[in-house]
Each structure stands twice: as structure tokens, then as C-alpha cells.
C-alpha positions as CSV (number, residue, x, y, z in Angstrom):
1,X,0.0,0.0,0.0
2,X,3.1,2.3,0.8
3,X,4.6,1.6,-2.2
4,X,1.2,2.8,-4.6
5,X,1.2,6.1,-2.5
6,X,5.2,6.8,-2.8
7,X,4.6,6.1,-6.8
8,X,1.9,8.3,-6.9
9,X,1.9,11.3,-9.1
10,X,0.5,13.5,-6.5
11,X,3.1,12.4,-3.7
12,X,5.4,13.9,-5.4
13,X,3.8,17.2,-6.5
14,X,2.3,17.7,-2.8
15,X,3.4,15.8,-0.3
16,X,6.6,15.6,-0.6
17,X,7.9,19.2,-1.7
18,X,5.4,20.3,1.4
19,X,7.4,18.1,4.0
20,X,10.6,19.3,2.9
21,X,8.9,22.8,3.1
22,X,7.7,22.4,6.9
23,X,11.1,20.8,7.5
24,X,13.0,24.0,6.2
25,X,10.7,25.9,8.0
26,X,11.3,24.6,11.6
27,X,15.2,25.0,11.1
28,X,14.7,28.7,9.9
29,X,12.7,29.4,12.7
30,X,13.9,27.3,15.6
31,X,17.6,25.7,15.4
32,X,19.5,28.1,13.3
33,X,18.1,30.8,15.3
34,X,20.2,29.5,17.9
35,X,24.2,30.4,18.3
36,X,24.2,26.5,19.0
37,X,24.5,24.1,16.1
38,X,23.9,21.0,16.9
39,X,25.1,18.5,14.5
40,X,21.9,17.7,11.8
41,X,22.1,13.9,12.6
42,X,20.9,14.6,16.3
43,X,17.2,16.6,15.0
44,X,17.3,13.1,12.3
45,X,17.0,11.2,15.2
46,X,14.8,12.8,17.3
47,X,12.6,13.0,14.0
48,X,12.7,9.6,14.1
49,X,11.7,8.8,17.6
50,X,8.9,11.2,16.5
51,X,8.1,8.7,14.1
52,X,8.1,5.6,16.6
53,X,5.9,7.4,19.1
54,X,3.1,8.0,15.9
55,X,3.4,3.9,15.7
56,X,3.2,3.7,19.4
57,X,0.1,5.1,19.8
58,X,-1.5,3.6,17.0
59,X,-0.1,0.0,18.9
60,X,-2.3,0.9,21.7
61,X,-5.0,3.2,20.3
62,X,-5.8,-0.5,18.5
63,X,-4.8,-2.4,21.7
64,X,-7.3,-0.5,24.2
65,X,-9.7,0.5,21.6
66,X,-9.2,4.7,21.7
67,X,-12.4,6.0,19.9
68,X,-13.1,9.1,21.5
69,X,-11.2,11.9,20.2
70,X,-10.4,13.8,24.1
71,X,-8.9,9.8,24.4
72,X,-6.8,10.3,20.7
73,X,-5.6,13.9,21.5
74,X,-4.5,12.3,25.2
75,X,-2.8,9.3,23.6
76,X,-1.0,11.3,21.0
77,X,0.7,13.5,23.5
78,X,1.2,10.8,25.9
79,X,3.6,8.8,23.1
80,X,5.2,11.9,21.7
81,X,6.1,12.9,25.7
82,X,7.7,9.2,26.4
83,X,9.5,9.8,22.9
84,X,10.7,13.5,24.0
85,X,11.6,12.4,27.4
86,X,13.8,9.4,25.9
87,X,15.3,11.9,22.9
88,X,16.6,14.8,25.5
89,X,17.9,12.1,28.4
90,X,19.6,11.0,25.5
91,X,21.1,14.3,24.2
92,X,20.1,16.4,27.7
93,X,23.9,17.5,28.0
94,X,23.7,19.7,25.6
95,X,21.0,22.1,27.3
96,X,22.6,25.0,27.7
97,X,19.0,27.2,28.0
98,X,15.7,26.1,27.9
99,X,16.2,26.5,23.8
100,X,17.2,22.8,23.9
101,X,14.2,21.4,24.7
102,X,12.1,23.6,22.4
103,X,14.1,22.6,19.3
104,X,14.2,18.6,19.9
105,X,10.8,18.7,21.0
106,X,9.7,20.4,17.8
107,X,11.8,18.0,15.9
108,X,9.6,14.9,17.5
109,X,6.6,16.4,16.7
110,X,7.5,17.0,13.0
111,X,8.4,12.6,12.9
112,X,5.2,12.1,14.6
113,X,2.9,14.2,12.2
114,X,4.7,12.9,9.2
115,X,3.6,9.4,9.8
116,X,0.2,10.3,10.9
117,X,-0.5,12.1,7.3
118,X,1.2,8.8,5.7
119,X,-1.3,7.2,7.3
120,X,-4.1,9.5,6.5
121,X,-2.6,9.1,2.9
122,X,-2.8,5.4,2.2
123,X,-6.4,5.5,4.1
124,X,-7.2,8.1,1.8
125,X,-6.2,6.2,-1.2
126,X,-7.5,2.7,0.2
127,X,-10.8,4.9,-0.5
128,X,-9.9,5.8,-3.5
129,X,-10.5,9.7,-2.9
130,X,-7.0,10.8,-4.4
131,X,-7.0,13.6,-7.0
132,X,-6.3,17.3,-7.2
133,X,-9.4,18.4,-4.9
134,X,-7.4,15.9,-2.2
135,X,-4.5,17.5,-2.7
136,X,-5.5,20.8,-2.2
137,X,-7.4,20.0,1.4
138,X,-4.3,17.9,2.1
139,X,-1.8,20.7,2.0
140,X,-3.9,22.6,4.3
141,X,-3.7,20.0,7.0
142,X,-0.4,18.9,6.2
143,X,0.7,22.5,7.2
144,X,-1.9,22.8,10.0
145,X,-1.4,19.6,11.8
146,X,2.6,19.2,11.4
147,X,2.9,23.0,12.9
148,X,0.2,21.6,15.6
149,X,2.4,18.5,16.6
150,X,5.7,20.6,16.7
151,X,4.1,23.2,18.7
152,X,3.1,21.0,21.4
153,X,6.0,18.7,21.8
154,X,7.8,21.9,21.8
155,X,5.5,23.4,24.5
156,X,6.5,20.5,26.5
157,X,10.6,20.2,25.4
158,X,10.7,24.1,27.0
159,X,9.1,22.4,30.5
160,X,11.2,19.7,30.2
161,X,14.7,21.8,29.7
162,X,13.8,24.1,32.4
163,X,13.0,21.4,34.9
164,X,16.9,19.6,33.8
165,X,18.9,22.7,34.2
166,X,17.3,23.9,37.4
167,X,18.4,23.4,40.7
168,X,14.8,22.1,41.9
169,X,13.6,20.9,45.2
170,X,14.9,17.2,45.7
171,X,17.8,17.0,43.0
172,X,20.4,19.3,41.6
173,X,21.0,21.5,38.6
174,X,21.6,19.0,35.6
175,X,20.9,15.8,37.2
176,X,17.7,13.9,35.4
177,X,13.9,15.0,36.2
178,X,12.7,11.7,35.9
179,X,14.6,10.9,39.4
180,X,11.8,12.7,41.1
181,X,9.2,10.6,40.1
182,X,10.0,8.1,42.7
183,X,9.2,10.6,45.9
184,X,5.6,10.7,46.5
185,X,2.9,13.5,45.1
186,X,1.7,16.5,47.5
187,X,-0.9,18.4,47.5
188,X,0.8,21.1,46.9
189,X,2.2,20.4,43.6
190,X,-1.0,19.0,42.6
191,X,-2.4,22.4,43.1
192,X,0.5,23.9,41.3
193,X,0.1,21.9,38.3
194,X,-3.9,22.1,37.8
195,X,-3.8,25.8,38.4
196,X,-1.0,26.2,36.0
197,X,1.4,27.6,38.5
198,X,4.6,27.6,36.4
199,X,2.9,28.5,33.0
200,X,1.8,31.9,34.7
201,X,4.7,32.6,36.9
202,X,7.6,31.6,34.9
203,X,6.4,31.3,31.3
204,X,4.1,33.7,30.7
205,X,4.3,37.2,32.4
206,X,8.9,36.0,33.2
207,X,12.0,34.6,31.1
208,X,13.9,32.9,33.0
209,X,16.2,29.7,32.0
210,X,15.4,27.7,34.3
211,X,12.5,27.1,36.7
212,X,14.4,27.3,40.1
213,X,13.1,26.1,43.2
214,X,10.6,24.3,42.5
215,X,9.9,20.0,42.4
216,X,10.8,18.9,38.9
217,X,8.0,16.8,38.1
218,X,4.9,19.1,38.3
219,X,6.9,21.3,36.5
220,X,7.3,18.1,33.4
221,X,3.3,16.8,34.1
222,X,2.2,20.6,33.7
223,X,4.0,21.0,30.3
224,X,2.4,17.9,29.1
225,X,-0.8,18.9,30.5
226,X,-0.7,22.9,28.5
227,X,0.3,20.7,25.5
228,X,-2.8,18.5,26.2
229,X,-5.2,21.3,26.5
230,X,-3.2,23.5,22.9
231,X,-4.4,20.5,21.2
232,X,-7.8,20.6,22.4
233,X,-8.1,23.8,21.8
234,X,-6.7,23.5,18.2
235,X,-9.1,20.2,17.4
236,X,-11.9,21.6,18.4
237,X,-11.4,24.5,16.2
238,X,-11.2,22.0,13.3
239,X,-14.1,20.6,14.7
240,X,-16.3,23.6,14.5
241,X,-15.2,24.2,11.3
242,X,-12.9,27.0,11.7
243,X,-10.1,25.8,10.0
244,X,-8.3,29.0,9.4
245,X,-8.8,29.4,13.3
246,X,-6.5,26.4,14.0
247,X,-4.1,27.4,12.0
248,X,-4.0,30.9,13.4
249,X,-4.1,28.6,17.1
250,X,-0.6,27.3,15.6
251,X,0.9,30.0,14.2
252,X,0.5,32.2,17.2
253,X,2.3,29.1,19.7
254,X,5.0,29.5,16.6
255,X,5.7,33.0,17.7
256,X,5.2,32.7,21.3
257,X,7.6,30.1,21.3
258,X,10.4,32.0,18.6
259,X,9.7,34.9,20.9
260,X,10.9,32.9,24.2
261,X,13.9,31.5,22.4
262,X,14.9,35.1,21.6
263,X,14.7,36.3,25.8
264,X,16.2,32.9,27.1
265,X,17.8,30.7,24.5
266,X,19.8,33.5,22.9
267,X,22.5,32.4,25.5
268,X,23.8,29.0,23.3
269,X,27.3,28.7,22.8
């Protein structure tokens, strides 16, 4: 099935030139922003595990039977967080601000959404519904829904980085946030999280590199929770119909998130 969509005329007059296009426009607006360069083959990979977290969760959206679409969007960020988490442990030493995590989270959400539009592809053309009307709506959420994916993993890459390089409560400055995971929940940080304590205090109205103080993992759940609810927000303007309202939903995380690289990621070297 693969192989009739790759050979396809219009896979090559739409699909593909498109990808490349979202590709090229991540690196002009995220990585080479950055005085950092990391080395291209590191952003390969993490598009990669992008990829494998898209075939995770359709593993277990079959497995468990996901139908409703609050259970897809949950699923969806669920496997691109594992994925992210297991892409920056890998590569975390080369934080140097909070700019990290934005760019290798981006970089898994562009694997992940290029799978999931192969996939709408070959269901598309298993319907046979492929011609230059398809094309045309296909660009539109090719665009929409890659910029959608990056955005969000991103979202949560920036939580991520900031919980690594600060010196939180129960573990030091550039020491793993996952170790925090084994000490019990409080109340407190339960509060923190659902209120959206660090989104407010540090993200929104402060730049700071790091989130100091503070217990690492409300600081990681709360950036996968704002990631969960952009998505929401984003699907449900699909929903209603208000495509040019999604897109607008994406494009405006683009800036906020170019615009925080430009306060507290200007600092790579």
C-alpha cells in the first residue's frame, strides 16, 4: 500500500515538496536561530523517535480500543512525551538554556505528524479519494497539523529543559527529572500543576532559563498537560469548522515560542 502512495503522481507534486517545506521551516525558525549548532544527525534522530511514538500510539490506540477523540488527543501527547523524554535524556547535555528542549521537542513532533499524514494518505487512497481536490485539502492539513504537533512537543521540550537545568527541590541543577518521580505526590504540587502555577509565573508574564526552586515533576506533568489542553483547543477549532482558526491557534504558539527563544535561548554557545 506504501509503495502505490510513494509512486503516486501527486506524492510527489504535494506531499513531498510540502514536507521538505515544513522541515525548512522549523530549522529557519527554531535551530539556526540559535548560536548553538547542533550537528543535523541529532534533529534526524529525534525526527525519528517522532516517528516511533506515531506507531506507538496507534499500537495501543488498537490495543485499548481509543475511539473518542479527548482519548486520541491524550494518547497522541502521551507517546510523543515518552518519545521526547527518551530523545533529551539522551542528548540532555547539551541544554545550555531552555532552547534545547524547544528545538528537539519540535523536531519529534514533525516525525510524529509525518507518519500520521502517511497514514491519512494510504487511508485516503485505500478509498480511492485521491485527486487534485485531495490535494489541495491535504496541503492545508499537512501545514496545519505538522505545525500543531511541533508546537506541542515543543511546549513541553521548554518544560522539560527548564526542569533539567534547574536546581529544583529534591535534585540538583543538571541531574535527570525523571529521578523525582519516585518521591511521592503532594498536595501542593497538585495544586501547582492544575492551576498552572509555572505557566503563569515563569512562562508567561517571566523569562527565566530555568525554573528554580521548584519539584521537577509538576513542573514536566504541567507541560504535558498545557500541550494536552493547545491541542484541544486546536481540534476543536477543526471541529467547528474554523479551519483558518486552527491554523491561526498554531501560528501564534510558533511566535510565542520564537519569541521565548529570543529572551532565554539566545545564551547557546
Amino acid at each position: 500500500m506504501f509503495y502505490e502512495v510513494f509512486t503516486h503522481e501527486y506524492f510527489w507534486l504535494s506531499f513531498l515538496p510540502i514536507s521538505l517545506l515544513g522541515v525548512g521551516f522549523w530549522f529557519l525558525l527554531f535551530e539556526r536561530s540559535r548560536k548553538q549548532k547542533d550537528p543535523l544527525i541529532l534533529f534526524v534522530l529525534a525526527i525519528l523517535a517522532g516517528g516511533g511514538s506515531a506507531m506507538l500510539f496507534g499500537f495501543l490506540g488498537e490495543f485499548f480500543g481509543v475511539e473518542h477523540w479527548l482519548a486520541k488527543v491524550f494518547g497522541e501527547e502521551f507517546c510523543k512525551m515518552l518519545c521526547a523524554i527518551f530523545i533529551m535524556e539522551i542528548f540532555s547535555q547539551r541544554f545550555k538554556t531552555v532552547a534545547g528542549g524547544i528545538v528537539f521537542g519540535f523536531s519529534v513532533g514533525i516525525g510524529f505528524a509525518l507518519v500520521e499524514n502517511l497514514v491519512y494518505l494510504t487511508s485516503a487512497y485505500e478509498m480511492g479519494t485521491f485527486g487534485p481536490e485531495f490535494w489541495l485539502v491535504f496541503q492545508g492539513r499537512l501545514w496545519s497539523s505538522t505545525i500543531l504537533h511541533g508546537v506541542t512537543t515543543a511546549i513541553f521540550g521548554l518544560f522539560y529543559a527548564g526542569a533539567f537545568l534547574a536546581k529544583t527541590v529534591y535534585k540538583g541543577s543538571h541531574k535527570s527529572p525523571l529521578r523525582v518521580f519516585f518521591i511521592p505526590p503532594s498536595f501542593q504540587a497538585m495544586k501547582n500543576i492544575l492551576t498552572f502555577h509555572f505557566t503563569r509565573e515563569h512562562l508567561l508574564f517571566k523569562n527565566q532559563n530555568t525554573l528554580e526552586e521548584h519539584r521537577a515533576r509538576p513542573i514536566i506533568l504541567e507541560g504535558f498537560l498545557v500541550a494536552f489542553f493547545i491541542h484541544v483547543l486546536f481540534n476543536l477549532a477543526m471541529d467547528q469548522a474554523y479551519p483558518a482558526f486552527s491554523f491561526f491557534i498554531a501560528l501564534f504558539f510558533v511566535w510565542f515560542l520564537c519569541n521565548k527563544m529570543k529572551k532565554v535561548g539566545g545564551g547557546d554557545n
